[in-house]
C-alpha positions in Angstrom: 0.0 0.0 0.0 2.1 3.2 -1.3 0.4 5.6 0.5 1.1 9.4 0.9 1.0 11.7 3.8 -2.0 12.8 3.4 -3.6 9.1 3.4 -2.2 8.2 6.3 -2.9 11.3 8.6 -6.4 11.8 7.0 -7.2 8.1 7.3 -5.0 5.9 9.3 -3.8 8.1 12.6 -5.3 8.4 15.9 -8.0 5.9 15.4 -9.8 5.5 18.3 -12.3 2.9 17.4 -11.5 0.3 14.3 -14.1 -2.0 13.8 -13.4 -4.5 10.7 -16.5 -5.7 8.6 -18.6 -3.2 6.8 -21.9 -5.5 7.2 -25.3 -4.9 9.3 -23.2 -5.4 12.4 -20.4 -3.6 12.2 -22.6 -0.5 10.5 -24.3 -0.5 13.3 -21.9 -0.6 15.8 -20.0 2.0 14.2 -23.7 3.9 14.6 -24.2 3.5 18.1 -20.4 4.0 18.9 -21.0 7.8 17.3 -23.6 8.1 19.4 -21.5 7.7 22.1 -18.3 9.3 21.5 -20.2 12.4 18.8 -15.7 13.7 18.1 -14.0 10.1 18.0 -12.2 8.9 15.0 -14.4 5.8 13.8 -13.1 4.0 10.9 -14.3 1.0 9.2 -12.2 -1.9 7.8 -14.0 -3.6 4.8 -11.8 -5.9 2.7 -14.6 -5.7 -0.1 -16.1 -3.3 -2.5 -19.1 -4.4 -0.9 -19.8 -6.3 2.2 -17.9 -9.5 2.2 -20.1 -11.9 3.9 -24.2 -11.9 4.0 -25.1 -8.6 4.4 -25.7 -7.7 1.0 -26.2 -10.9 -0.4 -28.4 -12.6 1.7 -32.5 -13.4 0.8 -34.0 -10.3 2.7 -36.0 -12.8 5.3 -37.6 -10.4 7.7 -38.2 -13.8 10.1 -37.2 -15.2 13.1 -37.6 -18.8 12.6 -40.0 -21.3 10.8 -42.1 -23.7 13.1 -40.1 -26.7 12.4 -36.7 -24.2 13.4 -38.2 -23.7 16.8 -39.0 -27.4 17.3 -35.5 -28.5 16.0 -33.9 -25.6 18.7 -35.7 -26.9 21.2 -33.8 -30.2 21.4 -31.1 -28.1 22.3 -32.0 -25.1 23.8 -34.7 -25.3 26.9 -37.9 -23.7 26.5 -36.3 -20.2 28.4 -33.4 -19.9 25.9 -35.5 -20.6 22.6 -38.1 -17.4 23.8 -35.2 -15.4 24.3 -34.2 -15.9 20.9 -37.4 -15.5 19.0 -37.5 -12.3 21.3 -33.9 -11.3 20.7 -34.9 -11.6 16.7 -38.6 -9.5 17.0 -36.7 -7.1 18.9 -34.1 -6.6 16.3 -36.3 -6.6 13.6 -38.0 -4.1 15.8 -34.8 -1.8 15.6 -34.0 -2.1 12.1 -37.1 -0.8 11.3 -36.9 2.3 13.5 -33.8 2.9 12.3 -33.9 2.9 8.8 -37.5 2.7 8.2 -39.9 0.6 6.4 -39.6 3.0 3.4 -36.2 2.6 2.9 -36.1 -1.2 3.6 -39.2 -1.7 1.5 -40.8 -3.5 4.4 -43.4 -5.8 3.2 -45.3 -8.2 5.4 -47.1 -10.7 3.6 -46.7 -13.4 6.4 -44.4 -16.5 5.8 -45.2 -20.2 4.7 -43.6 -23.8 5.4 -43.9 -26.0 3.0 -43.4 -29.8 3.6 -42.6 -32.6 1.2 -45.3 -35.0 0.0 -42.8 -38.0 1.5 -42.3 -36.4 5.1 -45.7 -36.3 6.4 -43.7 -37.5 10.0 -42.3 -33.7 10.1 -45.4 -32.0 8.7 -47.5 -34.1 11.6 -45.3 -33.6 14.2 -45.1 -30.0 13.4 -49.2 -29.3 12.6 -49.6 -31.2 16.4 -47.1 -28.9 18.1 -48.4 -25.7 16.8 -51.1 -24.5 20.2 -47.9 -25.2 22.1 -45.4 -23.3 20.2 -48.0 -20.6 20.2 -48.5 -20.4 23.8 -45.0 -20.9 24.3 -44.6 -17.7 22.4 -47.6 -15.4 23.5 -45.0 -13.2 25.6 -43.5 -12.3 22.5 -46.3 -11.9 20.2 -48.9 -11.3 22.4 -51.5 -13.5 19.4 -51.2 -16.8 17.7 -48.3 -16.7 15.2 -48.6 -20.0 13.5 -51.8 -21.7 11.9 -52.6 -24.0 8.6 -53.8 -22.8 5.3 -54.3 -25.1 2.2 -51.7 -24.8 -0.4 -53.0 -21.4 -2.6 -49.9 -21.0 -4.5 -50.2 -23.8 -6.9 -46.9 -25.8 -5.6 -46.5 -29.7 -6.6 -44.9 -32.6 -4.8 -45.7 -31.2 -1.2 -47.9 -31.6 1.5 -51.3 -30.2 0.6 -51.9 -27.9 3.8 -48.6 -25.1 4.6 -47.8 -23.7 7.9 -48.4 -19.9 7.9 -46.5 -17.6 10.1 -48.5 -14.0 10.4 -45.8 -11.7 11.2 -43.0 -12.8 8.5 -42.1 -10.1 6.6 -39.4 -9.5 3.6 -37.2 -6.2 3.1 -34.6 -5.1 0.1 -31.4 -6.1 1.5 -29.4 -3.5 -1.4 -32.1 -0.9 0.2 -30.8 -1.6 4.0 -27.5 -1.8 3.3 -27.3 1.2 1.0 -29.5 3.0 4.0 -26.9 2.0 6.9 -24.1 3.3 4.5 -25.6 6.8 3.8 -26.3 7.1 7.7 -22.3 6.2 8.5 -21.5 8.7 5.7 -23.9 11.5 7.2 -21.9 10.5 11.2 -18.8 11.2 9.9 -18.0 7.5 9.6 -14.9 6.1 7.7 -15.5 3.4 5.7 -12.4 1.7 3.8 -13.3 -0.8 1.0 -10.6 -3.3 -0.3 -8.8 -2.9 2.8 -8.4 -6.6 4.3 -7.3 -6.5 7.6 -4.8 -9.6 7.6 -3.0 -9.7 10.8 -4.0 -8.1 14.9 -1.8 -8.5 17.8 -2.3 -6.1 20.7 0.1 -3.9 23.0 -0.3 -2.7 26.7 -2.5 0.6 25.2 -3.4 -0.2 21.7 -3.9 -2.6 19.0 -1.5 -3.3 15.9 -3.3 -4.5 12.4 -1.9 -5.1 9.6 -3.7 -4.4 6.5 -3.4 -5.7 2.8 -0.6 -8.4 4.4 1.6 -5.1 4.4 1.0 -2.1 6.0 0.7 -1.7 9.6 -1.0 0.8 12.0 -2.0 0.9 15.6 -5.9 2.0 16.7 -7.4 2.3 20.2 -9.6 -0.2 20.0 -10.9 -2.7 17.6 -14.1 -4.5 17.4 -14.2 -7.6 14.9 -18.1 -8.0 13.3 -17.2 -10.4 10.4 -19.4 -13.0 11.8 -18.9 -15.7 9.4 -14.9 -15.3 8.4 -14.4 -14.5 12.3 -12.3 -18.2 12.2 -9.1 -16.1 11.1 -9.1 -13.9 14.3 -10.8 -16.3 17.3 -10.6 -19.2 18.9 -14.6 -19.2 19.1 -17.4 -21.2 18.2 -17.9 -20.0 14.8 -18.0 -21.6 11.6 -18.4 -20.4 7.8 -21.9 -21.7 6.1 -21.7 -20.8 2.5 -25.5 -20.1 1.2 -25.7 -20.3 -2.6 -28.9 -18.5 -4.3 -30.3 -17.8 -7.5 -33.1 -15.8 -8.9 -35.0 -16.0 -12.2 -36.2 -13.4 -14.8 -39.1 -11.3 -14.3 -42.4 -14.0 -14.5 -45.4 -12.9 -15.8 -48.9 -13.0 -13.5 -46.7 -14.5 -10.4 -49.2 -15.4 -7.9 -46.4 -16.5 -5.5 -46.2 -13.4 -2.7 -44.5 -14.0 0.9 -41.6 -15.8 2.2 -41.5 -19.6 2.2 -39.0 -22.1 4.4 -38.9 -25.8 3.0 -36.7 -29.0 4.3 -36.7 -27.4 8.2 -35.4 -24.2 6.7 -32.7 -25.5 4.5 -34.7 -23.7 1.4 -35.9 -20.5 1.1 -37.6 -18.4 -1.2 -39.8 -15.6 -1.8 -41.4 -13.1 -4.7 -39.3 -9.6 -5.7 -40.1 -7.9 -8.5 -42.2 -10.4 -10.4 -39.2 -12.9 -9.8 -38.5 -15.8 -7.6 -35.3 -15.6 -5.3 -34.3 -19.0 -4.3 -31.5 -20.2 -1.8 -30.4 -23.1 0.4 -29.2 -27.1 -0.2 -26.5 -26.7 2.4 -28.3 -29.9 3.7 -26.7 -32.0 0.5 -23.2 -31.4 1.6 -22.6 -29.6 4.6 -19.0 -30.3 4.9 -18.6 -28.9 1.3 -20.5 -25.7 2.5 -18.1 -25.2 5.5 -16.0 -22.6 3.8 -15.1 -19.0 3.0 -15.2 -19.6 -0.8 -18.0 -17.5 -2.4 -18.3 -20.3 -5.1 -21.2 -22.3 -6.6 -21.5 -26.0 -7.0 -23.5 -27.7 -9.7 -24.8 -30.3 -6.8 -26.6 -27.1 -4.5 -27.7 -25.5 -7.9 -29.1 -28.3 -10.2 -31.0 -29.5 -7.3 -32.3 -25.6 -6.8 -33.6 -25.2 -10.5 -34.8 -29.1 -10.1 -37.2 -27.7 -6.8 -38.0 -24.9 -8.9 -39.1 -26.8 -12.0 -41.1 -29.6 -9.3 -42.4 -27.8 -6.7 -41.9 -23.9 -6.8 -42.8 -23.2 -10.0 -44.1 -26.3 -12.2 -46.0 -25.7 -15.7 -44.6 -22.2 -15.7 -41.8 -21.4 -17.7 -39.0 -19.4 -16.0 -35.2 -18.2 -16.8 -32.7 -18.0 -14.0 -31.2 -14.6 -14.4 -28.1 -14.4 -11.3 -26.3 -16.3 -9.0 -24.4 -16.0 -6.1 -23.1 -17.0 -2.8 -22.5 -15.6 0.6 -20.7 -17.1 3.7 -23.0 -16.8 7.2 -21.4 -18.0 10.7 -23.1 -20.5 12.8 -22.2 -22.5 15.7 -23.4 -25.0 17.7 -25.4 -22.7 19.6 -27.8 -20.1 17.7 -26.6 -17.0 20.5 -24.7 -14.8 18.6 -21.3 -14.2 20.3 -20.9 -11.1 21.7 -17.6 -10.7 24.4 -15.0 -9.1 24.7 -11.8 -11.0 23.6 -9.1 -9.0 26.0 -8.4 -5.2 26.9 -8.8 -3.4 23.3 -10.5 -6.4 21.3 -14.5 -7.2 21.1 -16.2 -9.2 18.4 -19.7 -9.4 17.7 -20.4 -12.7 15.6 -22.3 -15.8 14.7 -25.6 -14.6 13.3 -26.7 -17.9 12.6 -28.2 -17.1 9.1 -30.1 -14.4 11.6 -28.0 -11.4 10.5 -31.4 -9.3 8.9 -33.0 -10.0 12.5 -30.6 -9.2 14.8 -27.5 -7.7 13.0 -29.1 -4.7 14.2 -28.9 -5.5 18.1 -26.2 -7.4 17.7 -24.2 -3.9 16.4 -25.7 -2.2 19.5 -24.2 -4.7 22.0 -20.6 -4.5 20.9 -20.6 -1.1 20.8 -21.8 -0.8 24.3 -19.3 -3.6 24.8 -16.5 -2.0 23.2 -17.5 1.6 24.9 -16.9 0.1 28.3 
């Protein structure tokens, strides 16, 4: 990195709060760390033109867990902690709104589905006989049923002829939020450094050394690491890399298909935006495979997407796929997001769990109270 003078003193000097990962988290950490400290130097380490992980690529799931999700987390979670994090998820969802506004995140709640193959009648039984419990189990949070049954009104094949409906699912414009959270760091005097990788961190008595690019090196205050999935490279912490490949087809005329739909306990998703269908998961087919920070697709995940499309999704309707991608969440063995402080100048808020939307908002708030301390 030849820089000059004036790069350095402008951007790299006297940095009291560093914070590497331009995504929801870090955004709004760097927000609420402004609101604290309105004259410190806040700069923001993204090694992407764009946020690296799932910010900006994820589906736009305004949800906080399908009915099948809740029952899986409950055999490892007791009833206490699962509340807490359907709460923790309504709450953040709660902020996000208020702070960027359903305007700008093109808020839409059209409620959200669960679909259940024809040959797993086991789950869809199981799940249909649970739902009065799950509901009262949840009546804190909600303070009304969430979940009941509707027939199937969408016209999908090879699936189990009644859906679960969730009422308050909703779906935003993930480009919207992020582009939102961006113009709000701007407007706060927020630095924000894009293809700047930080590479390296060791800390002194009083500071923080990192090592940018693999070359040069500065010192900051304090540093705060939000890059949830790729967090492997800086901690010793229960966080692994889940790659999520998606596609999304051409504009489809008359689409009858609106809300946001989980299928396979979650492991698909998909929902309506702008007369298309946005279509992610199969991490189920290989998950070993999917454990990496490659932003790659595999013909296994996709074929068997377009195949779901063609069967189920969309079938007697002709359709073009018009984009792929990947992004790379964090999960763990535990769905709490890990927010701690790693030793004197160092936090890290990470593992969103394929939550980020929810609670990437919160989640920002925590570590910067964290970090302010």
């Amino acid at each position: 990195m030849n820089l000059s003078y004036w790069e350095r003193k402008t951007w790299l000097t006297d940095i009291d709060y560093a914070i590497v990962g331009s995504g929801i988290v870090g955004l709004n950490c760097a927000l609420a760390l402004r609101k604290k400290h309105p004259k410190s130097k806040i700069v923001v380490f993204e090694r992407g033109i764009l946020p690296s992980g799932a910010s900006t690529k994820n589906a736009g799931f305004a949800c906080f867990g399908s009915l099948s999700e809740i029952l899986d987390d409950l055999k490892t979670h007791s009833e206490e902690e699962v509340v807490q994090l359907v709460r923790a998820r309504v709450e953040g969802l709660q902020l996000l709104r208020k702070t960027l506004g359903d305007t700008q995140l093109n808020y839409l709640e059209y409620g959200g589905y669960e679909l259940f193959s024809e040959n797993d009648n086991s789950l869809f039984n199981t799940c249909s006989s649970k739902i009065n419990t799950i509901n009262k189990l949840l009546k804190p949070v909600f303070q009304a049923p969430v979940f009941s049954t509707v027939k199937n009104p969408f016209g999908f094949q090879n699936i189990h002829p009644t859906l679960i409906f969730s009422q308050f699912e909703g779906q935003i414009d993930t480009g919207s939020m992020m582009q939102g959270l961006l113009k709000k760091a701007s407007e706060a005097s927020i630095l924000i450094l894009n293809g700047v990788e930080v590479t390296q961190i060791s800390e002194h008595t009083n500071s923080v050394s990192i090592q940018l690019n693999h070359s040069e090196e500065l010192s900051v205050k304090n540093l705060s690491i939000a890059t949830n999935g790729f967090a492997k490279q800086f901690l010793n912490e229960d966080v692994t890399p889940a790659r999520a490949q998606v596609l999304i087809t051409k504009p489809i005329k008359n689409l009858a298909i609106k809300g946001t739909f989980h299928l396979e306990e979650g492991y698909y998703y998909f929902r309506n935006i702008n007369d298309r269908i946005l279509f992610g998961g199969g991490r189920n087919l290989d998950f070993s495979a999917e454990e990496t920070m490659q932003m790659e697709l595999t013909s296994l995940v996709q074929n068997k997407l377009e195949s779901l499309l063609n069967t189920t999704i969309l079938p007697n309707t002709s359709f073009e796929i018009d984009h792929r991608w990947s992004g790379i969440m964090g999960v763990g063995k535990q769905k709490k997001p890990i927010v701690k402080r790693i030793s004197d100048h160092v936090t890290c808020g990470v593992r969103m769990g394929g939550m980020g939307v929810a609670i990437g908002s919160s989640v920002g708030q925590q570590l910067a109270n964290l970090t302010a301390e």
